[in-house]
N, C-alpha and C positions, 0 to 999 in steps of 0.2 A: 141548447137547453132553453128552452123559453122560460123559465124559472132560477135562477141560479144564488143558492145561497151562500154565504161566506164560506161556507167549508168547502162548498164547492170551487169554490177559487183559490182557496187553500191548498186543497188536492191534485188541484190541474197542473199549479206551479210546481208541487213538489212531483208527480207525474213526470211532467216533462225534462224536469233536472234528471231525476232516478234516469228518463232515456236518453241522456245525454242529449235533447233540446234545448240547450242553454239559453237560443237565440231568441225563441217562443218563449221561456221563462220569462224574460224580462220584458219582453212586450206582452205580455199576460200582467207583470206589474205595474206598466205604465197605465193599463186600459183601468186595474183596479184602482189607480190612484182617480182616474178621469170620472171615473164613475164611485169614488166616494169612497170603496172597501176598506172598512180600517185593514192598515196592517196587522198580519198575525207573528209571533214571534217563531212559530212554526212553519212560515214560508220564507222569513227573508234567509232561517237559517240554510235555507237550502239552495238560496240565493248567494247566498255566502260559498256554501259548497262549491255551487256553479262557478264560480272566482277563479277554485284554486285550477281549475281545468284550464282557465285562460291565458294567452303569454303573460313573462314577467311584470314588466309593465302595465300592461290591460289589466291584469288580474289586479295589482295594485290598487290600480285607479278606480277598478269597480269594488273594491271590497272596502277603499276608504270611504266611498260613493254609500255604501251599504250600511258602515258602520256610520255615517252622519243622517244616513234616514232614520236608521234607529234610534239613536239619542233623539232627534227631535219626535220619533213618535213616541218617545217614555218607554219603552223597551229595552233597555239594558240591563232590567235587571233579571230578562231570559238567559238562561242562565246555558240553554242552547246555543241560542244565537252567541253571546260571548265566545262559547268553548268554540263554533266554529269560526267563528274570528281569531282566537287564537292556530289555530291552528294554521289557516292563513297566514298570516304575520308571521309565522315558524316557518313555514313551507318558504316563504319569499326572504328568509333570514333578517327581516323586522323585529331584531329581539328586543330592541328597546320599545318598539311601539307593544310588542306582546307581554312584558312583562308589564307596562304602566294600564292597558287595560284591562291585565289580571287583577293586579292588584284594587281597578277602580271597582270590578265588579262586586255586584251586594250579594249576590249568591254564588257560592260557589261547591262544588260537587264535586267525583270521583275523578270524572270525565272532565274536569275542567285542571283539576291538577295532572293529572296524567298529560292534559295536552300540552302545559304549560313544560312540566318535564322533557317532553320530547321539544318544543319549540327551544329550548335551552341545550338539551345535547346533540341536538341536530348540528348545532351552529358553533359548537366545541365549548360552549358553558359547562362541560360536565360537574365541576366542583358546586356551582350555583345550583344547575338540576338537583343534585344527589342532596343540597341542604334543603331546596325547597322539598324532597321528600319528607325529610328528617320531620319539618314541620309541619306537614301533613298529620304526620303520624302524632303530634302533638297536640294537633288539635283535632285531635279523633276521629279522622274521616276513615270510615275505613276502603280497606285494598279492595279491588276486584281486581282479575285473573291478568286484563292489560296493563292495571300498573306495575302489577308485582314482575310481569316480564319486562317492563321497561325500567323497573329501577334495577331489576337484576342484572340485563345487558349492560347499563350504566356503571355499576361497579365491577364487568367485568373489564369494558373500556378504561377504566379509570385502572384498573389493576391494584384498587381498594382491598386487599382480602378483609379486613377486619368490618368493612361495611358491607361486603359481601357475605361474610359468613351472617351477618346480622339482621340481612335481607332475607337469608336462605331459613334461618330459625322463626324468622313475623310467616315467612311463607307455611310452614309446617305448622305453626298455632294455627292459624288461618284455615288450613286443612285444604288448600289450594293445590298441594305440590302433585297432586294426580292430575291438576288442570294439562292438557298437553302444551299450552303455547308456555306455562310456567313454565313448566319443567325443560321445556327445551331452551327455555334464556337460562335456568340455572345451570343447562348444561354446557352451552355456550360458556358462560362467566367463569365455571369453574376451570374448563380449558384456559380459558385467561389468565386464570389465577394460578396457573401450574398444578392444581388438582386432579389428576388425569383420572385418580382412583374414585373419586368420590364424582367424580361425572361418569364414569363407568358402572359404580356401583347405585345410579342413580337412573341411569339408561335400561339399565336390567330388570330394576322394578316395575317399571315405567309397563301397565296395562295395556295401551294403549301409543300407540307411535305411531307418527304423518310420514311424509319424508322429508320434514325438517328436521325430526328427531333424529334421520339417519344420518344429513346432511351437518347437524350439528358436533356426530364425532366425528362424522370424516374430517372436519373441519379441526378439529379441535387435534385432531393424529397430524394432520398434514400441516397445521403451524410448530406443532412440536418436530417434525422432520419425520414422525413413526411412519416411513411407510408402508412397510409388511402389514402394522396395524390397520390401514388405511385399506389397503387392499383386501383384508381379511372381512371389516365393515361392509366392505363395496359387494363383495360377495352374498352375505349374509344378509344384505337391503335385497339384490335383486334375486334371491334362494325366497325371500319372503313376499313376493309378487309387487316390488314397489320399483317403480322404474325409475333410472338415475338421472337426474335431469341437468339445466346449465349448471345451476351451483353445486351441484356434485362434481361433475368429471372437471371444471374447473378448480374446483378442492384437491383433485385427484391426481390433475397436470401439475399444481404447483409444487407437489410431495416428489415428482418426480425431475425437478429444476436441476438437476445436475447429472454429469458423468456416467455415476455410477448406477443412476434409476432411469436413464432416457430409454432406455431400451422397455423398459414398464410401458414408461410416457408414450411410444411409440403404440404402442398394444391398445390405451386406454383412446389413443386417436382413431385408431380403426373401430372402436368401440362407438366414438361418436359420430361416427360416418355408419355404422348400421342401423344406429338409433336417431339418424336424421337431424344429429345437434350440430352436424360440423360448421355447418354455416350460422351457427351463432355466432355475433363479435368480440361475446367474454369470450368462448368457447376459443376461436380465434386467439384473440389476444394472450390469452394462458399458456395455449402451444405455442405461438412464437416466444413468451418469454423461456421456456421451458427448451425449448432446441437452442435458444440463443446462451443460458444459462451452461447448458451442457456446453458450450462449447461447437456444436454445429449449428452454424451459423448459417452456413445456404439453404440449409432446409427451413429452417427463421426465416431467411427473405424470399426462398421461391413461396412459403405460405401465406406470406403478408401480402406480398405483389398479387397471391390469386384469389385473395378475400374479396367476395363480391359486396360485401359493404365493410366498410372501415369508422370508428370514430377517434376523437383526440384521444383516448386510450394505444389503441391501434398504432397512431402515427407516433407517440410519446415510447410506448413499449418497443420499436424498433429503432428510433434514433435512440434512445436507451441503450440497446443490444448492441449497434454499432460501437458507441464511446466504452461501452465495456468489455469491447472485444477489440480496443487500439485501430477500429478504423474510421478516423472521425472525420477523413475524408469524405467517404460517405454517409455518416450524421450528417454533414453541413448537405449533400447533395437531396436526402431523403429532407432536409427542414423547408429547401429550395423548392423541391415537387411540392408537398404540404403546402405553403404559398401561392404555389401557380395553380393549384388542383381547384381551389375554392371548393373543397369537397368538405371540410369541417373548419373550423377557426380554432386555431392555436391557442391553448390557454396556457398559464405559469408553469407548469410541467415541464411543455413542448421545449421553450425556452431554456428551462434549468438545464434538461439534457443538454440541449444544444452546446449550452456553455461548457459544458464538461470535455465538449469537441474542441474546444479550443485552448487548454490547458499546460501550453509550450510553449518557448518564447519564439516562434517561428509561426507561432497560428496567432500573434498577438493581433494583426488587424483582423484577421475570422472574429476574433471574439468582439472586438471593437464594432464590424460589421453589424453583430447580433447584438450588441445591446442596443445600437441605431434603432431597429426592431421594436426591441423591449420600449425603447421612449418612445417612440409612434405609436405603438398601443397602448401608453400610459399605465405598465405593469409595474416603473419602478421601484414603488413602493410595497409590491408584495416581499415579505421577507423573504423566503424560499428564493425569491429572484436575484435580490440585493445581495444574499448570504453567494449567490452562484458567482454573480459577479467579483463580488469583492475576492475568491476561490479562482477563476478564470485568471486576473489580473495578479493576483498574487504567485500563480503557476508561470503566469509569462515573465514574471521577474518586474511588474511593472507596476511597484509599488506606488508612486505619486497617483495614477490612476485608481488604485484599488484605498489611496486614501481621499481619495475625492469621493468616491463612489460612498465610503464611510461615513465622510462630513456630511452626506444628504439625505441618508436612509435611516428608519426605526431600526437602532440598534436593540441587541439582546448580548447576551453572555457567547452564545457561539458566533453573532459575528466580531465580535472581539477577539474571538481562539485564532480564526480565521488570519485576520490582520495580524495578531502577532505570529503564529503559523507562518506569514510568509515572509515578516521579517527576521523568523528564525532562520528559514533557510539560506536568507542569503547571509546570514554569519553577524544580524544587526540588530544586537543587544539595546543599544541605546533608542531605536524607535520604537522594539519593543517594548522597554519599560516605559516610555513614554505614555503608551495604549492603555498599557497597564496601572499606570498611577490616572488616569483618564477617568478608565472603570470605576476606579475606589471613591474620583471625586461626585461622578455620576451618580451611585449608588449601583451597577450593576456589581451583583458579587462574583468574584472569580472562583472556577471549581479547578477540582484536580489539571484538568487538560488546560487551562488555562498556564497553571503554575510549571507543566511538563513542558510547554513547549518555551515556554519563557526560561527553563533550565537549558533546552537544546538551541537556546540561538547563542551562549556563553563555547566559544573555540580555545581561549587563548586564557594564560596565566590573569594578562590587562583583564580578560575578562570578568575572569573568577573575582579579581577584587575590586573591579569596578559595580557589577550587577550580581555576579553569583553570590558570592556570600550575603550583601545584604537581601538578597532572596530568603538564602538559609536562614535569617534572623527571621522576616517577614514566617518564613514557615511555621519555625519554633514559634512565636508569635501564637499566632491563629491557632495553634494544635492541629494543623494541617500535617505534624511528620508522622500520626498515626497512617495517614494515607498510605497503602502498600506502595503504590505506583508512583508516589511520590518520593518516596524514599528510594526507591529503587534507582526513581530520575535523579538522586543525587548523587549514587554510587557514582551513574555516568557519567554524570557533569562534573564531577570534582578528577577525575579520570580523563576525559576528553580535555579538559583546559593542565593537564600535566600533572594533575596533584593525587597522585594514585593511594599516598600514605593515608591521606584525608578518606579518599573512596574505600580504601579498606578499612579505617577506622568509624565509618560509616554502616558497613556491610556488619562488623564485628556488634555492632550495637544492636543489630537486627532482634529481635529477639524469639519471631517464629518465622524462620527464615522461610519464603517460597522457593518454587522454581525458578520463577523468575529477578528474585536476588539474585542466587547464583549464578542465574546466567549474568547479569549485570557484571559481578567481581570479576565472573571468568573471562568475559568479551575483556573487560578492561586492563588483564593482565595480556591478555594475548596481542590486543594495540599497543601496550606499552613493550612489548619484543619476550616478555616473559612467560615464555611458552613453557618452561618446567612448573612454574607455581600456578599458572593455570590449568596444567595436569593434575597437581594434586589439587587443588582445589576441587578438580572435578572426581577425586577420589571421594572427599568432601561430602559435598551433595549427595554421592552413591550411598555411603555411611547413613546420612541424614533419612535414607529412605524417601528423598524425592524422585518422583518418578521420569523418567529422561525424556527429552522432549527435544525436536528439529534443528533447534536453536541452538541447542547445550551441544550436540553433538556435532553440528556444524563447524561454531566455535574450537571447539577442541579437534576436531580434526583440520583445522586450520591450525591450531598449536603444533600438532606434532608436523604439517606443510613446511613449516619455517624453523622448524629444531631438524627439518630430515629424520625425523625418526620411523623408519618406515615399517617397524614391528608393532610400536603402538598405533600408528595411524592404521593397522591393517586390525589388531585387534579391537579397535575402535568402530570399523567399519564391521566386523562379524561381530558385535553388538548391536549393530542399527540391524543386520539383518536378524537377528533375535527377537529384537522390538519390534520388529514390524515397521520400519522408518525407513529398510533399502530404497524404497520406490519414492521416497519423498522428495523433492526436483532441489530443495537445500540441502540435504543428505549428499544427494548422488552428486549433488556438483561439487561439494566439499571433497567429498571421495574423490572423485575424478582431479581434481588440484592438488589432493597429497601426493597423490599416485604421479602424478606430472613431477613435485617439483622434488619426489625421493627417486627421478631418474627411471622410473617405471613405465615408462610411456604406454607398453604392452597391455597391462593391467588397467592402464586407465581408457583405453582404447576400446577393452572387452565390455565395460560399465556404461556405454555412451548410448542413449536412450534411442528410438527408431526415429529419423529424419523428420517425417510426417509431427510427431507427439515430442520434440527436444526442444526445450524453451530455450528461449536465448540467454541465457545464462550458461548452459552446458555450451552451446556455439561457441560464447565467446573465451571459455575454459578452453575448449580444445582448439582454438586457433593461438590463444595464450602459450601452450604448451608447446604446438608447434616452431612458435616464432621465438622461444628460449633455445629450442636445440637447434634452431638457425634452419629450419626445414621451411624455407618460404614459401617453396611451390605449393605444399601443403596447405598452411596456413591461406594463401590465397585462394585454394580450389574450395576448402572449406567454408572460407567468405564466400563464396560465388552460389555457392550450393545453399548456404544459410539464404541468402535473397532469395534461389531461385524456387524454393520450398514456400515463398511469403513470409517467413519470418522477417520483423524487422530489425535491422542492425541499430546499435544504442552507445553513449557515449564509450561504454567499456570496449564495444566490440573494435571499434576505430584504434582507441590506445592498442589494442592485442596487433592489432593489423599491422596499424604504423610502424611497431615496435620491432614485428616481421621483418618490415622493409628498412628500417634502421639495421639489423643485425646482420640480414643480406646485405644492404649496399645499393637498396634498388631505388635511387635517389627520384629519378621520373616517377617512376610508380607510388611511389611516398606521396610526393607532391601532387599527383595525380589524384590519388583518395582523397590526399586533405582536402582540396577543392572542391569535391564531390560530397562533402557530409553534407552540409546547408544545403546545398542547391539540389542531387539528388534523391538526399536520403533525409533530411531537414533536421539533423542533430546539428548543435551550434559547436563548433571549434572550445577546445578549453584549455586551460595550461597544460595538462597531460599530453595533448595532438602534439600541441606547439613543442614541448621540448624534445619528443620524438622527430619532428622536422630538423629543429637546430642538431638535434643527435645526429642526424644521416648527415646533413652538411657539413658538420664539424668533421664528422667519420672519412670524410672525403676531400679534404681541406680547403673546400671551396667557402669561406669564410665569408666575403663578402656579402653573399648569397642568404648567408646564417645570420648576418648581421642586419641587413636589409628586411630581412624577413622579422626579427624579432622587433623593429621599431614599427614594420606594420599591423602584427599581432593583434588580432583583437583582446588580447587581455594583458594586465602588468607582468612583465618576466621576475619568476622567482628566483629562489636559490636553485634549482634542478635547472633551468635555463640556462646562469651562468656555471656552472659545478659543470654541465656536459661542455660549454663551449672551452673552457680552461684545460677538461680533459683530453681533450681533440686539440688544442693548441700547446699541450705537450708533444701529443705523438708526431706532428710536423714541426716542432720546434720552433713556433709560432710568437716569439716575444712579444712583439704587439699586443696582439690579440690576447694571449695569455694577460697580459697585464692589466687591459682593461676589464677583462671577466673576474678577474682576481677582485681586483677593487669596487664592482660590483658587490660582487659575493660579500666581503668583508662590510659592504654598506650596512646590509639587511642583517649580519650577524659580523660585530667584531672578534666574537669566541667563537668564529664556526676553523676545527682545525681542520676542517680539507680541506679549504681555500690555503692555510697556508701550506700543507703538505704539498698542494699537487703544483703551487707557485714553486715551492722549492725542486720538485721535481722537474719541472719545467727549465728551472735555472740548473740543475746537475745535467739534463740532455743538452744543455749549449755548452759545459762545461763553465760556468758565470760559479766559479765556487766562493767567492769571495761574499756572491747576494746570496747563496744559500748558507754561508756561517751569520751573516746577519739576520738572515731568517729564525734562524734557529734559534740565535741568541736570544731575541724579539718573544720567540714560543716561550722560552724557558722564564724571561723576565714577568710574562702575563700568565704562569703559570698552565699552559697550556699543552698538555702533551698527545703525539702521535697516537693515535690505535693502531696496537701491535696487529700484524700478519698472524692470520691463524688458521689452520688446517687441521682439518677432524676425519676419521674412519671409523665407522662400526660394523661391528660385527657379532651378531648374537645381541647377549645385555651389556658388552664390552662398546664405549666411547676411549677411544684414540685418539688423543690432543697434540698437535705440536706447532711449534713456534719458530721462527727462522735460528739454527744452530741449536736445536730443543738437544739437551743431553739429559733428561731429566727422565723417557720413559723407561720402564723394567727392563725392556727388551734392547735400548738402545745401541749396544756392541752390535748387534746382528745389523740395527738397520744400516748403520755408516757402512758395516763391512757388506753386503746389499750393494748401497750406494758405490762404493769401490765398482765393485763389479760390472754396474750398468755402466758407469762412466768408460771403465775399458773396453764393455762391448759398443757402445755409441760410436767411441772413438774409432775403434777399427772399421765403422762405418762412413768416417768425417765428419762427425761430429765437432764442432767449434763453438764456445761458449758466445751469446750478445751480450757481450758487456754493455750493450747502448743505452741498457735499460738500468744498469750499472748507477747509483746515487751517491757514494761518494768518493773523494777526490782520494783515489787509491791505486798503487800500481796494478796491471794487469790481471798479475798472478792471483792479487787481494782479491781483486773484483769476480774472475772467477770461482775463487773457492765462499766468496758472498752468495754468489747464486746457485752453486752446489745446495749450500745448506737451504736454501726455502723451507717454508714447511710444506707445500704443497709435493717436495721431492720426497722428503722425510717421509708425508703419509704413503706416496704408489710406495717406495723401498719397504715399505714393514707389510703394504696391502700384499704385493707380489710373495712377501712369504706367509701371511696367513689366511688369503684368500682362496681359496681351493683351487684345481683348476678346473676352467669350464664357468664360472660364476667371473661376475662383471664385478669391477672394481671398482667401488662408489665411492668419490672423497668430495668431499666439500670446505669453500675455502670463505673469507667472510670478507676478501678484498679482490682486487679483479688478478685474474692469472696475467702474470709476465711474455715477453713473446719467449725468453730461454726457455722456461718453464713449456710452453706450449709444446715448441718443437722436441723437446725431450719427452715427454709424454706420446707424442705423435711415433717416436723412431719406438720407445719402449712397447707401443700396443703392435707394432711389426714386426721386434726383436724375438720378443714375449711370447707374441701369437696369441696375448691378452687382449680384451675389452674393457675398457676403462670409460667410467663418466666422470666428470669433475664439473660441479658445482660451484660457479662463485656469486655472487649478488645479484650480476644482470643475466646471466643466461645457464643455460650446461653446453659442453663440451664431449662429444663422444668420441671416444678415441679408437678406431677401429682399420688393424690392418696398412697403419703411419698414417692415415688420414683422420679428420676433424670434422666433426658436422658442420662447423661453420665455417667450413671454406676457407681458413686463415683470415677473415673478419670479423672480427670482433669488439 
């Protein structure tokens, strides 16, 4: 132009920005500056624009660059130019530079609080944003159509209903709400706000509709779970000629994130493979979370692996899917590729997953490895990462680390939960309240989950009156015991630390009881062995009209497991199948352990879910159940089978295992496994392993073996450690041994009476009767007496009780005359009493007519006559069977031509045909 006027320099700049010439833009400003053009407040704003296009940095630095030209050419108080500087400064999360040249600005407009708005909820100000609204509206600026959708998504974010409903009323004065971008943030919000109806009935009105308006209920069905709704939408958008695009079928993937809808999910993928969206990376990202959510996992990773472009979403969404699917071996391998790929850069996310991979104390240096990571990239101080860590190191049991990790980072209230969370679990009250009087001096306040987990690190009686109760005061305190969940954490805790009077006097206080009370009282009677009061109790709750839930039926069918009642535990279980609960994997594995331990093995066999879909919970039930009736072969093919399915075996599964090989005898093989949990299965050893070890040793009198082993343990031996080794140093009449296990025992508990019973028993198989009357004397002076021998039969609603020489039942004449009888037939078989087992110091004759009477003889003598025949004879006894006892049981299911189980503490017994499930080991 040989002629060029200001405008016309004006127009070329904003020209070339509109065509994304940014580079011309500003060399178009320099030449105006060289040649004199004043500046216009209508170019630099577009100069400004041109910024937000540029990297982080560049853009920065040219839009500081922009905003110092214009203060020096007296232009700030364009009220353009500002609003595009704010906007800037928002875009680049400069909220402090954006709010202080809001604030400087001398004019300011629609558009200039709108930007400001969004520069503040961008960046997670929303409570700042939603006030700077408030005062908008105070100082009478009024809405146009952007702001009223931007304050409205903001109170849907915020989940405001009372400033959203008060959004949605300025919207409808305004006469705005036909606008379409309004109405689709209103619809948005109201989804937010759980309003399903009134975004429905707002959609229907609605003249006019984009495919954001379709996009906004799918969206708003698919966070509520409504998928049928969702799909019915999906329909009705593309019946009405609007095609579904990424943010649809990605709305549409995540409504289908599970089990029970993947087969949808599948259908809505072939949808975006005709409609050419499949190679989106949302698109992507959705389905694998959505296959990996379901549960199928290979389809999650052959899609990941064939995504021809991937971002940190992508690579976070699968090591995600990995750690939530227990294989965090391959989380650490996919975070490894990520690194090596240099294909996108790992942000806070990447990481957080990662950590989640290493949350066992056997991945303690994985995790270790990864936060090395985290401090090369200078992440530590994101919260999300700190909260990971300090959750990683508290899982590996490695607390000093996870309070270092504490001492360094912006605390909040959860990672406070966090740290005491993990010194609850390992049972340590005292660093917990520690954290906790920390918080108060801090000023962070503590909520509910703070006060629960600080109830659940209290084990012990010391506990309760060292931390719990002043908790309870601290509670009452605050007015914290309106809290439902807190109260409830009291039941447990005054229950778990032994004071069950307290937990029920707790529970009785309640005063609109839930469901989850009750389950509390009930869980707590059924740990405390009181398996009848937690039956009615659960009469209780039925009365009360609460509605039965996984937990509650769990529970009580665990009550009636350990009362053997195996008419309630079955009508309990045709309950769940009423409710709809059979197929629940707490249910069924509840069921499955009644049924095991009322001698049913048949029944619980029928129940056991298909190889492929049987969580390790039901595995390690039925390798349990095996290794009571002494069925090892079983029990081992089961384990083998559970591995070779990919299920992984867990510290339960090892105890059921071992326990196998304790009751067999299979001392290599015991040892064998132990070895193998850390090293090829990576569960750590725990007291349970260990006294299963010492139990097969002792069972086998190789002592030394037992003893050697228990000083290398990795953990301190309890009472079940010595209780098994004194038990095992009676049956080879082991004085030594016995004696030092005894004094053990008696350490950790001076009133525990099996140590002295089973000492004294010990001293009557050497014949020492002189140490077993000082024994006794010793009992009687500390007031401590035996638990009697006890044997039970039922039949019908009928319980059958007897006691060793019981003359007390109705029917008694019959059973002794019974008892006659069998003894004559045994005898004409060769029958000869083991007096070995014989405890006091009594002639022959005495000693055999002592172990005639048992009660476990009493119960078969009365079973034999009202048992039917053809039906199996269930007795159960609540002390371990004798060897007489055995072999009289063994000749009677041959004499008989009966089937007998017999029930004691540590296993069953099947008697069938003179023989014994367990081999004669026991």
């Amino acid at each position: 132009m040989p002629h060029r006027t200001f405008s016309s320099w004006y127009t070329a700049v904003s020209g070339c920005v509109r065509c994304g010439l940014d580079t011309t833009a500003f060399e178009l400003l320099r030449r105006m500056r060289e040649d004199g053009v004043p500046l216009s407040g209508f170019a630099l704003a577009s100069l400004v624009t041109a910024c937000e296009r540029r990297g982080w940095e560049e853009g920065v630095a040219w839009g500081a660059a922009m905003h110092a030209l214009t203060q020096r050419a007296g232009l700030m108080a364009n009220v353009y130019i500002g609003t595009a500087l704010l906007h800037l400064y928002g875009s680049r999360g400069l909220v402090s530079d954006a709010r202080r040249l809001f604030w400087e600005m001398q004019e300011r407009n629609i558009v200039s609080w709108t930007a400001l708005m969004v520069a503040l909820s961008s960046n997670g100000y929303l409570e700042e944003a939603l006030a700077a609204y408030r005062r908008m509206r105070r100082e009478g600026v009024t809405c146009n159509a952007n702001a009223f959708a931007t304050v409205a998504s903001l109170c849907g974010s915020l989940e405001d209903e009372a400033a959203g409903l008060q959004v949605a009323a300025h919207v409808v004065v305004s006469g705005l709400q036909t606008h379409v971008s309004v109405a689709n943030s209103l619809i948005t919000m109201f989804g937010n706000l759980g309003r399903v109806q009134a975004a429905e009935r707002l959609f229907d009105r609605m003249e006019e509709r984009d495919r954001i308006s379709w996009n906004a209920m799918i969206s708003m069905y698919s966070h509520t779970g409504a998928c049928g709704e969702c799909f019915v939408v999906l329909s009705d958008m593309r019946h009405g000629g609007v095609r579904p695009d990424v943010t649809t079928l990605c709305s549409v993937v995540s409504v289908c994130a599970s089990s029970d809808h993947v087969d949808l999910g599948s259908g809505v993928h072939s949808l975006c493979h005709r409609n050419g969206l499949h190679s989106s990376v949302l698109v992507g990202n959705a389905l694998v979370n959505m296959y990996s959510a379901a549960g199928r996992l290979d389809e999650a990773e052959s899609l990941f692996w064939n995504m021809s472009r991937r971002d940190v979403i992508s690579w976070n969404t699968i090591i995600s899917s990995y750690v939530q699917n227990d294989n965090c071996v391959e989380a650490l391998q996919a975070l490894g590729q990520l690194l090596r790929s240099d294909e996108v850069l790992p942000n806070h996310m990447t990481f957080s997953s990662a950590l989640g991979a290493c949350s066992s104390p056997e991945a303690l240096m994985d995790g270790r490895t990864v936060h090395a990571m985290v401090l090369q990239r200078n992440l530590q101080n994101n919260l999300l990462i700190s909260n990971s860590l300090l959750t990683m190191y508290s899982k590996c049991n490695s607390m000093e680390d996870a309070k270092r990790v504490f001492q360094l980072m912006p605390c909040d209230v959860v990672s406070c939960n966090v740290l005491i969370g993990g010194y609850s679990t390992l049972e340590d009250p005292a660093n917990a309240m520690r954290v906790f009087s920390w918080m108060k001096a801090t000023g962070i306040k503590p909520n509910y989950i703070t006060v629960i987990n600080l109830q659940g690190s209290c084990k012990s009686s010391h506990d309760l009156r060292g931390y719990g109760m002043p908790l309870h005061a601290y509670i009452t305190q605050t007015g914290l015991l309106s809290n439902e969940y807190i109260t409830n954490s009291l039941v447990t805790m005054y229950a778990t630390c032994g004071d069950l009077e307290s937990s029920t006097d707790i529970f009785c206080r309640i005063n609109n009881k839930s469901a989850i009370s009750w389950n509390a009282i009930i869980t707590a009677n059924v740990r405390h062995g009181r398996g009848e009061e937690a039956l009615n109790l659960f009469m209780g709750l039925r009365h009360a009209g609460n509605e039965l839930d996984r937990f509650c039926l769990a529970e009580c069918l665990s009550a009636t497991a350990s009362l053997a009642s195996l008419e309630e535990g079955m009508q309990l279980h045709g309950l769940s199948v009423k409710c709809g609960l059979d197929s629940d994997s707490h249910v069924v594995n509840a069921a499955m352990d009644m049924y095991g331990k009322c001698g049913k093995m048949d029944d619980m066999l029928k129940m056991l879910p298909d190889p492929a879909s049987r969580p390790t919970q039901c595995w390690n039930t039925l390798i349990s159940g095996y290794a009571k009736y002494g069925y090892f072969k079983e029990a081992e093919d089961t384990f083998k089978r559970m591995v070779s399915v990919g299920r992984k075996p867990d510290y339960v599964t090892f105890v059921a295992l071992l326990s196998a090989c304790s009751h067999a005898g299979q001392v290599d093989k015991g040892i064998n496994y132990y070895n193998s949990m850390a090293s090829t299965f990576g569960v750590s050893p725990g007291i349970k392993h260990c006294v299963c070890i010492v139990d097969l040793l002792g069972r086998l009198g190789r002592f030394a073996e037992a003893e050697k082993f228990i000083e290398e343990m990795p953990v301190l031996p309890n009472d079940l450690i010595w209780r098994s080794l004194l038990s095992s140093s009676r049956t080879y009449k082991n004085l030594d041994i016995g004696r030092k296990a005894a004094k053990n025992l008696l350490e950790l508990d001076p009133f525990d009476d099996s140590a002295y019973v089973l000492l004294s028993n010990l001293y009557a198989t050497n014949a020492r009767w002189v140490d077993v009357d000082k024994l006794r004397s010793h009992m009687k002076t500390i007031k401590l007496n035996k638990r009697p021998a006890c044997s039970w039969l039922k039949l019908k609603d009928e319980v059958s009780t007897f006691g060793i020489g019981d003359q007390g039942h109705v029917h008694a004449q019959k059973i002794y005359a019974k008892l006659d009888e069998i003894l004559l037939k045994l005898r004409e078989l060769g029958y000869v009493a083991d007096t070995s087992s014989a405890l006091h110091d009594t002639d022959e004759e005495q000693k055999e007519q002592n172990l005639w009477n048992h009660s476990e003889k009493l119960a078969l003598a009365y079973g034999l006559i009202v048992v039917p025949e053809g039906s199996i004879i269930r007795i159960f006894k609540n002390l371990r069977v004798c060897a007489d006892c055995h072999v009289v049981f063994k000749m009677v299911s041959m004499v008989y031509h009966r089937e007998i189980v017999l029930r004691d503490p540590y296993r069953f017994h099947r008697f069938k045909g003179g023989s014994c499930s367990c081999s004669d080991f026991w």
